[in-house]
N, C-alpha and C positions, 0 to 999 in steps of 0.2 A: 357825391353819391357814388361816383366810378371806384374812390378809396374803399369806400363802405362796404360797396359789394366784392371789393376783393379778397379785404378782411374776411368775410362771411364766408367768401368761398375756401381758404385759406382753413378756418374753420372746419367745414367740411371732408377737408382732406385730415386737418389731423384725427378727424373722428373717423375717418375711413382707415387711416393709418393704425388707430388705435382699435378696431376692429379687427383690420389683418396680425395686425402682432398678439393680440388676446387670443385668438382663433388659432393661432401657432403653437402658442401657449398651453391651450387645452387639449391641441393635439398630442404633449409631447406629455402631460397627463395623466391622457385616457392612454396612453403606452407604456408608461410606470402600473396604472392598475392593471392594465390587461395582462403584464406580465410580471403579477403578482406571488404567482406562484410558480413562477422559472427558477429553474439552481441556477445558483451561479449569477443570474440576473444583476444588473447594478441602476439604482435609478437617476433618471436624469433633471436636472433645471434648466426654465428657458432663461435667458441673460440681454433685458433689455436696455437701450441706449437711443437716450433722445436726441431726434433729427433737428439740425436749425439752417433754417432759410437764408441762403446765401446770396446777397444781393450789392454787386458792382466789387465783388471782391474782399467787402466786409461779412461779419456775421450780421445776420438779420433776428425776426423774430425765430419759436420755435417753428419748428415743419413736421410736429408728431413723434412719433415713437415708431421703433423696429427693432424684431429680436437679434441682438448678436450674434449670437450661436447658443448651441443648446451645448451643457455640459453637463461630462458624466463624472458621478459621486462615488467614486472610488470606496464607501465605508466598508466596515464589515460586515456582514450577513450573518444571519443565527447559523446554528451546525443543527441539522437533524441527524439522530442517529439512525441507520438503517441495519447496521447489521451484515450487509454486503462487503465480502473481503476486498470484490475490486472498485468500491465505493472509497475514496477519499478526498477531503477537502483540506483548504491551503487557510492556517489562522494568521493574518497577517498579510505584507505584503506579495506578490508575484502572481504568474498564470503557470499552469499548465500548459507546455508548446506540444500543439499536435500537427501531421502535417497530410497535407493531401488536397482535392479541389475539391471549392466552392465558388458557386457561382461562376465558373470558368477559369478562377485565377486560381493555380497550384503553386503553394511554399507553405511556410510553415505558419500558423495562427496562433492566437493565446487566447487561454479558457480560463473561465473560475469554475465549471462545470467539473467537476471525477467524477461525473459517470463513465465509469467505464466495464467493458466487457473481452474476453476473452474472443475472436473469431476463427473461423474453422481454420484458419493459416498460421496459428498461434501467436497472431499480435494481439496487443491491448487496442483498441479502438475507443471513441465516445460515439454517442447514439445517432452520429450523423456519418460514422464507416470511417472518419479519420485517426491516423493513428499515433498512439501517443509516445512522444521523444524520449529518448533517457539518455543513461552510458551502460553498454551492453559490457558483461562481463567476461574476462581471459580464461582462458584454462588454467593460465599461472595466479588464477584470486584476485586479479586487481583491475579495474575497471579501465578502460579504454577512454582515447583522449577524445574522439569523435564524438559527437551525438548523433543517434539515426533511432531509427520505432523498433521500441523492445518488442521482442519475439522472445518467444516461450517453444523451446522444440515440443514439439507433439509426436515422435514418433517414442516406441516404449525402452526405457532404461533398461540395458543389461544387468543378469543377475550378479551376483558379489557373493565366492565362495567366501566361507567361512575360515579366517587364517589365527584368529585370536580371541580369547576369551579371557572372561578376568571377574572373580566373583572375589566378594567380598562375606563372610562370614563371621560366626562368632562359633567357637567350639570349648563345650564346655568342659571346663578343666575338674568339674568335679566327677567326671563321667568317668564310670572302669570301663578296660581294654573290652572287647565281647569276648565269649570262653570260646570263638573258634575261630581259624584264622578268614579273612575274606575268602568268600566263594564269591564268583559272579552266578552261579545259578541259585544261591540260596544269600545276595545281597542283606536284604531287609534284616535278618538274623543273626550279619556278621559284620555291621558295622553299626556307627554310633547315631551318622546323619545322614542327609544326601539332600541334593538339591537336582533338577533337572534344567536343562536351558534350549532354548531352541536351535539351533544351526543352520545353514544352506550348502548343500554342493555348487558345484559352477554350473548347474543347468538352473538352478535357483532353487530345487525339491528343499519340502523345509524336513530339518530330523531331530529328536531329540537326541542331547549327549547328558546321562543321568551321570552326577558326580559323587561318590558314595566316601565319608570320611571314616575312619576307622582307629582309636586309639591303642597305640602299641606300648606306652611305657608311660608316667608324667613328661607333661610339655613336648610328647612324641605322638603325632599325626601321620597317617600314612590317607592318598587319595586313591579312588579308583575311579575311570572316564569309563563308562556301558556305553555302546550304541544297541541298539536294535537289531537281530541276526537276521529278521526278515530282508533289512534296506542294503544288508550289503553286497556285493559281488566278489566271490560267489556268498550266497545266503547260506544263512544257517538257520534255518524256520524255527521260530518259536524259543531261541535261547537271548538274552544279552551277552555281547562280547565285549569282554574288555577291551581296550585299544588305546589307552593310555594309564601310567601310573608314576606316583614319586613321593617324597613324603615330607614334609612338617617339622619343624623343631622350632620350640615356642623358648624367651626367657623365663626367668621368674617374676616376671610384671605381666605377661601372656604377651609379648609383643612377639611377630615373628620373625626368626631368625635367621635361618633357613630355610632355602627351598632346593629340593632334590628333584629332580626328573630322571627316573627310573628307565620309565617308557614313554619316548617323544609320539604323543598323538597323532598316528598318521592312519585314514580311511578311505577305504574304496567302496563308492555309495553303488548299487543299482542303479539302473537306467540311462547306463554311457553318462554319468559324467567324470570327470578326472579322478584317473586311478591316484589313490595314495595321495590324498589331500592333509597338508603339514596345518597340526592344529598348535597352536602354543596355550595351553590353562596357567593360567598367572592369578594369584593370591593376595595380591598388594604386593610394595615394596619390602623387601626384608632389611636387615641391621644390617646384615655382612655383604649389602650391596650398594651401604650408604645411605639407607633410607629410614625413616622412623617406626618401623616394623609395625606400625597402627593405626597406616589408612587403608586396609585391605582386610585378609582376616587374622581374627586373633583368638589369642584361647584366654579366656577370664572364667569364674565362676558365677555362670550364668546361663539358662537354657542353650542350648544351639540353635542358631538360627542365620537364614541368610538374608541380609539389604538391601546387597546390589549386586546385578550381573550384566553386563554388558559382552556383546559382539560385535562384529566389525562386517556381518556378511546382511545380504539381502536376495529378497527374488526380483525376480523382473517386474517393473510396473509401467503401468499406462498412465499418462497423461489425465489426470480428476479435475484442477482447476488451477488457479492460478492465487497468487495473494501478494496484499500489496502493504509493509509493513508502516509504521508512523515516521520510518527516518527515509521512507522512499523506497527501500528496499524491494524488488522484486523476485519471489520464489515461485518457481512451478511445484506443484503437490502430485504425487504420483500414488496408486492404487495400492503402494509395497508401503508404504507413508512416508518417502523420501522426499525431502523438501531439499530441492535443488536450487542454487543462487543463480537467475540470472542476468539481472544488472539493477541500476537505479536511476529513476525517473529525476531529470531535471527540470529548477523550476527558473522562469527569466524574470527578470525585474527589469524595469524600463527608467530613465532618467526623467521622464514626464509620462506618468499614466495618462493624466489630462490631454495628453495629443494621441491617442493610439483612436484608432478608425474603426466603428462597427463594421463587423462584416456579415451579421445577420448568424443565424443557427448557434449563440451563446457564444459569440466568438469576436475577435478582436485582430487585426492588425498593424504591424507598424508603420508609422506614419515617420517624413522627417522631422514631427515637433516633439514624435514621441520619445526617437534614438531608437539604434542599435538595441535587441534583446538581451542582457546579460546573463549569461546560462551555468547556475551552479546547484550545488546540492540546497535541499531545506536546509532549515535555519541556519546558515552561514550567507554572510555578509547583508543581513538587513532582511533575506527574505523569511517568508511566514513558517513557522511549522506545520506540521503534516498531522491531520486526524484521520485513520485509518477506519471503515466500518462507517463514514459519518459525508453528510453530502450539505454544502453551502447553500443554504436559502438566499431567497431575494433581498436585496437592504430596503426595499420598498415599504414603507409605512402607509398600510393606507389611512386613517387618520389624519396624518398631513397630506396627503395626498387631495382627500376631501375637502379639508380647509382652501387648498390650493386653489381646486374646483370653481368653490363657492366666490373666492377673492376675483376667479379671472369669471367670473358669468357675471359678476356684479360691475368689474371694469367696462367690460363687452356693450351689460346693458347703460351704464354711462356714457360709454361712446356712441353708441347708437341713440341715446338722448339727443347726445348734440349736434350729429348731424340733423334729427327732427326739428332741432332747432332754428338751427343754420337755415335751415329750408323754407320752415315760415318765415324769417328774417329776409331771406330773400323773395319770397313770395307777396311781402309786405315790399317791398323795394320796387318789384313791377307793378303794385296796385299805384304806386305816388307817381311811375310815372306815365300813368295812364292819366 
């Protein structure tokens, strides 16, 4: 009888046993659904392993169930798109390393989370004020061997006189010369085209420079550069000044040939800034300069018209936002629309995901099952690529998650059967020996 009820009680415990590991079970759950709609989120499994009853050094019968450990499912998560430039997510392997404290302990952490934001001190941060790692860029273009938290300068970009211009056109070769020679106060009249473009002095002021072409002979172009007589110092109210010219020579294919500069572009704008500003107007490459005289302009028979015009100057601008490209690349965006480079966000891959340690707030660190962070660019050496505008959802299915549910309430209430069991068995055990 002494056997019997030990048995019984033995009973009791694995059904105690098997109620505490279910009950652990449904803890780690209802923490997969509750954080069903976290970025970044990754869900976890409990991982059970049956106990056996160790007696005089042998194994014995079983002694129940207990969970091992809970582990985490690395899969990959859907991408929502959101639109947000400093929204992006990793397809594939790795984290996001950000650094700063949690919880009291300060280093650096890994995320699946890009949420990120720009803060008043021009880092990138995630929603919990840490900030996120890269390789900040040189003044010589090339990235630095360090990692530390990109910073975006915030204070506002100097302006950028205007040193060179370069339009591209088409002038038409079936056009006659005009019957008088260019005047700058009667332009429109005395020549064939023109195009305007915009400019900067060094204080950033914007100005137009009107370019006016005028046919002197076949395959013979002559240009004329107007400013504005109000902008200059001293002013001339109310006229256009010339202030640069030179002229044109086309083949017989219209390629160009030659380029003359008569008059080297030099102006002195209003409102203090640098006298006698050196402008270069360039037309494409010419033949007799070794070039194919036909990626810039040319004279064919066909309307005149201009493509393309390019400058090299800017105004001042302020700090607008920041952007974060698909290869990592990080730009600040300025009010003048200069997108300035300042470095690239690295991503770490780890030798075992499966060891790296929750640290609460989306976040992750290393552990020694996990190794050392390996810190390189996206898609190079194994790690995930980069979707730019797009933020990782949770790998959480609730579906399975439900099913899960259902498996460990139905185990729970089996174990709980059997201790009810156990209990009249032994309830019956003290009535015999009454």
């Amino acid at each position: 009888m002494l056997k019997l009820g030990f048995v019984t009680l033995r009973a009791m415990e694995n059904g105690v046993s098997g109620l505490r590991a279910e009950g652990e079970a449904l803890g780690v759950v209802g923490d997969n659904v509750a954080n069903v709609n976290t970025n970044g989120f990754k869900r976890q499994r409990s991982l059970f392993e049956d106990v056996l009853l160790k007696s005089g050094g042998s194994g014995g019968g079983g002694a129940g169930v207990q969970q091992n450990r809970v582990q985490q499912l690395f899969t990959q998560g859907g991408l929502a798109q959101t639109g947000v430039p400093t929204d992006v997510a990793i397809t594939g392997e790795g984290f996001f390393v950000v650094s700063g404290n949690v919880n009291g302990m300060t280093g650096n952490f890994y995320s699946r989370d890009g949420q990120f934001r720009l803060d008043a001190a021009g880092f990138l941060v995630n929603p919990a004020g840490l900030k996120l790692s890269g390789r900040m860029r040189l003044p010589d273009g090339s990235l630095a061997a360090a990692t530390t938290p990109l910073s975006v300068p915030t204070a506002a970009i100097a302006a950028q006189a205007t040193s060179a211009v370069e339009i591209s056109a088409n002038l038409d070769a079936s056009a006659a010369p005009p019957p008088l020679a260019f005047d700058a106060s009667n332009p429109a009249n005395t020549a064939n085209a023109s195009t305007s473009i915009q400019i900067f002095d060094s204080l950033g002021n914007a100005h137009s420079l009107d370019v006016y072409f005028a046919k002197t002979s076949d395959g013979q172009w002559d240009y004329h550069a107007l400013v504005s007589g109000d902008e200059l110092n001293p002013q001339l109210p109310g006229v256009g000044v010339e202030v640069g010219n030179g002229s044109l020579s086309f083949t017989s294919n219209g390629a160009l040939d030659t380029l003359t500069t008569n008059q080297v572009v030099n102006v002195s704008f209003a409102g203090g800034a640098t006298p006698a500003q050196p402008l270069t107007v360039a037309f494409g490459s010419t033949l007799s300069g070794g070039g194919t005289g036909l990626d810039g302009t040319t004279q064919f028979s066909m309307p005149s018209g201009v493509s393309a015009e390019t400058q090299n100057g800017h105004s001042s601008g302020a700090l607008s936002g920041v952007s974060i490209a698909s290869n990592g690349a990080v730009e600040g965006l300025y009010t003048n629309g200069m997108r300035l480079p300042v470095g690239e966000l690295v991503i770490a891959k780890f030798r075992s995901e499966d060891g790296l340690a929750r640290a609460g707030q989306g976040l992750w660190a290393a552990t020694r099952e996990s190794g050392e962070a390996a810190l390189g660019a996206a898609s190079s050496g194994g790690r995930g690529a980069l979707s730019a505008g797009a933020l990782e959802t949770s790998n959480v299915d609730l579906a399975e998650e439900f099913v899960g549910m259902i498996t460990h309430q139905r185990a729970y209430s089996a174990d709980s059967k059997v201790i009810s069991t156990a209990d009249d068995i032994l309830t019956q055990l003290m009535q015999l020996k009454r």
